[in-house]
C-alpha positions as CSV (number, residue, x, y, z in Angstrom):
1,X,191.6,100.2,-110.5
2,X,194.1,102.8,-108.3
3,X,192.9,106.2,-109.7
4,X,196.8,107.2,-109.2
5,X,197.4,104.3,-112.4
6,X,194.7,105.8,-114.0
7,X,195.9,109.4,-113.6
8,X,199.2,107.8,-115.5
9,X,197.7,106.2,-118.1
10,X,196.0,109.9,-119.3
11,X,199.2,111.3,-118.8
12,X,200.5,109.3,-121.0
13,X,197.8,109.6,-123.8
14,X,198.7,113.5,-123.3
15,X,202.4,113.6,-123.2
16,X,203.3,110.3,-125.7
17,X,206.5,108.9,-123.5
18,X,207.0,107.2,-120.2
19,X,209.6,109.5,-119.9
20,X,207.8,112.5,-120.0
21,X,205.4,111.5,-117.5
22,X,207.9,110.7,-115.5
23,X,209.3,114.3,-115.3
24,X,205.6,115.5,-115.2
25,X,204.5,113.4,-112.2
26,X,208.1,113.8,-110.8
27,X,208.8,110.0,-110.6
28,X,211.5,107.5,-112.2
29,X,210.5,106.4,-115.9
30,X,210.8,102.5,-114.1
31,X,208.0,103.4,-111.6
32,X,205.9,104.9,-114.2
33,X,206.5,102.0,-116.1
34,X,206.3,99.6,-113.4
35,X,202.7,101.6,-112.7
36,X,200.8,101.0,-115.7
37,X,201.9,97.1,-115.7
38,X,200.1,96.8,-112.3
39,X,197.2,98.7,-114.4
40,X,197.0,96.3,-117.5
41,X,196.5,93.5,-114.6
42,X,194.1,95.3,-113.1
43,X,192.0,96.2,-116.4
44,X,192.4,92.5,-117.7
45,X,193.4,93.4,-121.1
46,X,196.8,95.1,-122.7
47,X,196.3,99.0,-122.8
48,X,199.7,99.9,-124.3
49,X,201.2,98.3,-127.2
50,X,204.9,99.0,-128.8
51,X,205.1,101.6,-131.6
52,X,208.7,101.4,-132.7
53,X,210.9,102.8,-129.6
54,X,207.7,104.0,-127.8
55,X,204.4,102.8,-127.2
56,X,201.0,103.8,-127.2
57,X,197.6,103.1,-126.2
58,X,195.3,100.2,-127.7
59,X,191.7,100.7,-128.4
60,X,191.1,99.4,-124.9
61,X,193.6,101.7,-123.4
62,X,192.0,104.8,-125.1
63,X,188.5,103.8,-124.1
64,X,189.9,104.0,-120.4
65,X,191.4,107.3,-120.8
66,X,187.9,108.2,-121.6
67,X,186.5,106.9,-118.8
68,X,189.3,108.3,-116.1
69,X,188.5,111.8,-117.4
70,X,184.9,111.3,-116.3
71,X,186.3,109.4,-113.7
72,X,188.6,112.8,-112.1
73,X,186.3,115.2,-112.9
74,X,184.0,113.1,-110.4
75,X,186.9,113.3,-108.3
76,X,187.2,117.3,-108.8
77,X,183.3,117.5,-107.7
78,X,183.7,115.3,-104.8
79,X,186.5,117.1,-103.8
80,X,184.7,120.7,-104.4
81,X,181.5,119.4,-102.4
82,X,183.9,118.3,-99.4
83,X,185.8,121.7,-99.9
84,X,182.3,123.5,-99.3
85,X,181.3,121.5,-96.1
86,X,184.5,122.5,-94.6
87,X,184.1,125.8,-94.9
88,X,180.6,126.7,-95.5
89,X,177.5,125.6,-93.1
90,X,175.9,123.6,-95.2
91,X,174.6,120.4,-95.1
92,X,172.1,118.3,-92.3
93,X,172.5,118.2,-88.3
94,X,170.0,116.0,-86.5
95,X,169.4,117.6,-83.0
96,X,167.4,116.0,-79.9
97,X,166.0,118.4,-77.5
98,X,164.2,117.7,-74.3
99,X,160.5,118.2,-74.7
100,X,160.1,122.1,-73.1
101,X,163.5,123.1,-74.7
102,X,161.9,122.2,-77.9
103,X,159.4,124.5,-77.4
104,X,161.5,127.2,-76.4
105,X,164.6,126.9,-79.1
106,X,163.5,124.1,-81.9
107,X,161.8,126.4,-84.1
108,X,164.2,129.5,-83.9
109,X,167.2,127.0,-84.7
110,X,165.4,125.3,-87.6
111,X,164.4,128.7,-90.0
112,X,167.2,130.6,-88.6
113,X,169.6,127.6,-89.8
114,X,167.6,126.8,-93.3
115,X,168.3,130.6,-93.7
116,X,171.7,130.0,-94.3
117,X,171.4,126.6,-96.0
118,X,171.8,124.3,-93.1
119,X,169.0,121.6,-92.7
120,X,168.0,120.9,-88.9
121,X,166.0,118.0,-88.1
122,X,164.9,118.1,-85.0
123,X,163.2,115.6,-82.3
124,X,161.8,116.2,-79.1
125,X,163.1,113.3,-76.6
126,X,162.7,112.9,-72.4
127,X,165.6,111.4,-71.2
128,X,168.0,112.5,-68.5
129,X,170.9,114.3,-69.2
130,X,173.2,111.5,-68.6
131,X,171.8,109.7,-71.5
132,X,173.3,112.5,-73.9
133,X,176.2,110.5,-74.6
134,X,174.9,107.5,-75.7
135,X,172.0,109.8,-77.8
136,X,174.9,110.9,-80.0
137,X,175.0,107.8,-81.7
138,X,171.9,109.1,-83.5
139,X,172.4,112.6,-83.3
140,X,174.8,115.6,-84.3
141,X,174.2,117.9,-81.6
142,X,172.1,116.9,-77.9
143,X,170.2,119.9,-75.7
144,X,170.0,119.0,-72.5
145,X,169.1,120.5,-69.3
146,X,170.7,119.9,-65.4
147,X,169.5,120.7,-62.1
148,X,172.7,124.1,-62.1
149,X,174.4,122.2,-59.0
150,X,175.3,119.0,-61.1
151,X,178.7,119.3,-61.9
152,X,179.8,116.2,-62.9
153,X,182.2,116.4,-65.9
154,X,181.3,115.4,-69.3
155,X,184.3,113.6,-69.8
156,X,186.9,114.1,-72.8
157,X,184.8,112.1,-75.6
158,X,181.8,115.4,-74.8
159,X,182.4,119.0,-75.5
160,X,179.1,121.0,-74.0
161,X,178.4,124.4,-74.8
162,X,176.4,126.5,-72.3
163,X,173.0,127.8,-73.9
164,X,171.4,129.3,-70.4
165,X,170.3,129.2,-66.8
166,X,166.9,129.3,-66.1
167,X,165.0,129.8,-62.8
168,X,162.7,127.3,-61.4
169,X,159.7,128.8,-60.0
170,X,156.7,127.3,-57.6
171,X,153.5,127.2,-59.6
172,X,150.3,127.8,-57.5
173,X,146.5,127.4,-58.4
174,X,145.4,131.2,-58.1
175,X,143.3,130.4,-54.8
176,X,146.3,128.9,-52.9
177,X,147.3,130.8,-49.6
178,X,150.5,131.5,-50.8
179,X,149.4,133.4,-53.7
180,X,149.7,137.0,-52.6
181,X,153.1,136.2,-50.9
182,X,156.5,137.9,-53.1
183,X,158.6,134.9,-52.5
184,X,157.5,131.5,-51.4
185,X,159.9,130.3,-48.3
186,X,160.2,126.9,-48.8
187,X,159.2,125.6,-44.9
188,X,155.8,127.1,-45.7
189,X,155.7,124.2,-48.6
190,X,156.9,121.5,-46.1
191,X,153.2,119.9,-45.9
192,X,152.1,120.5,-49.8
193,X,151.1,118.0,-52.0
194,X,153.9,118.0,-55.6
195,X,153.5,117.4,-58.8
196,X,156.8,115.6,-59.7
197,X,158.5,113.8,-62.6
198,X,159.9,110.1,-63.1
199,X,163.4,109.8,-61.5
200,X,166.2,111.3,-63.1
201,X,164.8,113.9,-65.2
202,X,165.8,117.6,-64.3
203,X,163.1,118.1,-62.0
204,X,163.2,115.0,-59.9
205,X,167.1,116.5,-59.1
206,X,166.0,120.1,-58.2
207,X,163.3,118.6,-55.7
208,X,166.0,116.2,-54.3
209,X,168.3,118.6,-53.9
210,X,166.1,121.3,-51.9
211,X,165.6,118.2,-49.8
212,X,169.2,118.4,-49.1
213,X,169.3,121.9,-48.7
214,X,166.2,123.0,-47.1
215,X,165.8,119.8,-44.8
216,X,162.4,119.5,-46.6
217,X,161.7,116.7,-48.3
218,X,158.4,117.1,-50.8
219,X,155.9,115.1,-50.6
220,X,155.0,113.9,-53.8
221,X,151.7,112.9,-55.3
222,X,151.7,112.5,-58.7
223,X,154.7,111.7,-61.1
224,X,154.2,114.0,-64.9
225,X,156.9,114.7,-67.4
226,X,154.8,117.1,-69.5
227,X,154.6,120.2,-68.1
228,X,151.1,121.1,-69.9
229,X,149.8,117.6,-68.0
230,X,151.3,119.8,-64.6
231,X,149.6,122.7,-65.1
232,X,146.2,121.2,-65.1
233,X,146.8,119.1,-62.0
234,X,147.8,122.5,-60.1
235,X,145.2,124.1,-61.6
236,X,142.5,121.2,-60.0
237,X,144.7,121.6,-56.7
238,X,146.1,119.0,-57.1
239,X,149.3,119.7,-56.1
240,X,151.9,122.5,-56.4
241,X,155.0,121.8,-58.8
242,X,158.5,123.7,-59.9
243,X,158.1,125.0,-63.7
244,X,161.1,126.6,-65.6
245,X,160.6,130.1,-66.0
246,X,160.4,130.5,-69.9
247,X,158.3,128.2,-69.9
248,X,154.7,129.1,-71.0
249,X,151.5,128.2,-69.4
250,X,148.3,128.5,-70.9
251,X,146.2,128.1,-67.6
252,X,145.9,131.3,-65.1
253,X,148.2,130.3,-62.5
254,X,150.6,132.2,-59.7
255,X,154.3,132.1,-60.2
256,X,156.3,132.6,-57.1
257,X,160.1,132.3,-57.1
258,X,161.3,130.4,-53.8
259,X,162.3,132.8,-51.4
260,X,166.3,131.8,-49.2
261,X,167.4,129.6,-51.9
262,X,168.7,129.7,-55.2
263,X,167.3,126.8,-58.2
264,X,167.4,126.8,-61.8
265,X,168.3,124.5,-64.7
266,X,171.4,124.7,-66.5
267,X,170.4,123.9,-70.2
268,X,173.9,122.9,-72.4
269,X,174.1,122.0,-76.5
270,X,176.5,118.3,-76.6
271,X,178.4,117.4,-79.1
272,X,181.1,114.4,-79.6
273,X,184.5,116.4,-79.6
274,X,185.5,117.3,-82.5
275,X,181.9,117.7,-84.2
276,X,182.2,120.8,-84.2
277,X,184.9,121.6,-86.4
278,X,182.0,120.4,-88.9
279,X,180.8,124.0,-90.3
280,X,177.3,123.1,-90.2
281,X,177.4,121.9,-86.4
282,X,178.9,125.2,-85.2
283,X,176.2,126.9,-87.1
284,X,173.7,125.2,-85.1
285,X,175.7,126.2,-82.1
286,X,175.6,129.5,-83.1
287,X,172.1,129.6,-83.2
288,X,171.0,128.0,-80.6
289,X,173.0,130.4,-78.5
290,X,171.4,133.2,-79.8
291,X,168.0,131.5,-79.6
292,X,168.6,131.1,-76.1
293,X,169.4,134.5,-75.4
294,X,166.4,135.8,-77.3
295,X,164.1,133.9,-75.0
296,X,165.9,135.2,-72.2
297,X,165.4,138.5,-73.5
298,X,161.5,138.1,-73.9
């Protein structure tokens, strides 16, 4: 039953004619009338019934008025609870981070944001960037992080909001000839052994690209994602590796910034277009922002 039919069948219990609804709901008395005829098909049983030059409401009829007041104050709840999440952050946002940018921002975002009443829930998930789009299928808001010198548009479908640049730095085993040295050239690393990660991930597009820029292509040994697995291999010597500068290491290892070239990750916060007009998704954007910045200022 159309809540609009409903609306005029309590308006008539209330005001007594069709042609006071009429001039109430600021319609013809014919489509009021015309109205509550579609309703008595729709309800299956007569709700009016004449009462000398008027009419008025059967037993049926008045048991429905009772239900359509239940039926709009639903309606007036509904419409208060949507009212709140367009205005207020409330509500859930499932965010997917990659693994170390979970570490960094995940737990910052998710008391920050239950502090003012926005639920976060939160999964840690290596994929390349490029998979973000098809990621928001499952989730509100994507962190991801890009080798800085990939510049390939999002497209209009993505809005991305910049969270920070981070430096990559070359992590040494303590004992390693380059240890004492300010900067680490990158032709003194031409012979090295790496610690990579699989192809596609942030990492893999930094090393590439030094190969393009340096002419030196490293020679890698050993393909890890998690970057607490690559701290233990350079700390056996096995290999050297790039590590994001915020992120922490538990092992006492040398951290050398490459010395005649400039590398970092650019780390981003995707979101379908639009989602953001969603209270509770700029929230989260908010935070994260300011999460990132805090880590920067640590």
């Amino acid at each position: 039953m159309d809540v609009v039919r409903l609306r005029l069948l309590r308006e008539l219990s209330e005001r007594g004619t069709v042609h006071a609804v009429a001039e109430a709901m600021s319609l013809t008395p014919s489509a009021v009338s015309q109205q509550l005829k579609i309703l008595r098909r729709e309800a299956g049983v007569p709700l009016l019934e004449p009462d000398g030059r008027r009419v008025r409401l059967t037993d049926a009829g008045r048991a429905l008025v009772g239900r359509t007041d239940e039926i709009l104050a639903a309606l007036d709840r509904a419409q208060a609870d949507m009212d709140a999440y367009r205005f207020t952050p409330r509500g859930t946002v499932r965010v997917a981070m990659f693994p170390s940018g979970a570490a960094m921002l995940l737990a910052g975002l998710i008391t920050r944001a239950a502090a003012v009443g926005v639920e976060v829930l939160g999964r840690d998930i290596d994929q390349p960037a490029i998979n973000a789009p098809s990621q928001l299928a499952d989730f509100d808001v994507v962190v991801v992080h890009r080798d800085e010198r990939d510049t390939n548009p999002w497209g209009p479908r993505i809005e991305a909001t910049p969270l920070l640049r981070e430096p990559l730095e070359i992590l040494l085993p303590r004992h390693h000839r380059l240890a004492g040295s300010a900067r680490v050239p990158l032709r003194e690393l031409a012979d090295e052994p790496w610690i990579g990660v699989e192809g596609g991930l942030m990492v893999d597009d930094v090393l590439r690209s030094l190969a393009t820029i340096a002419g030196v292509r490293p020679r890698i040994v050993q393909r890890v994602n998690d970057f607490r697995v690559v701290e233990e291999l350079v700390a056996a010597g096995v290999g050297i590796a790039l590590l994001p500068r915020y992120v922490h290491t538990t092992r006492a290892l040398v951290r050398k910034p490459l010395g005649g070239v400039r590398i970092a990750r650019r780390i981003e916060a995707v979101t379908r277009a639009g989602a953001s007009a969603r209270p509770g998704v700029a929230q989260v954007i908010d935070i994260l922002k300011t999460v990132a910045q805090d880590v920067v200022g640590q």
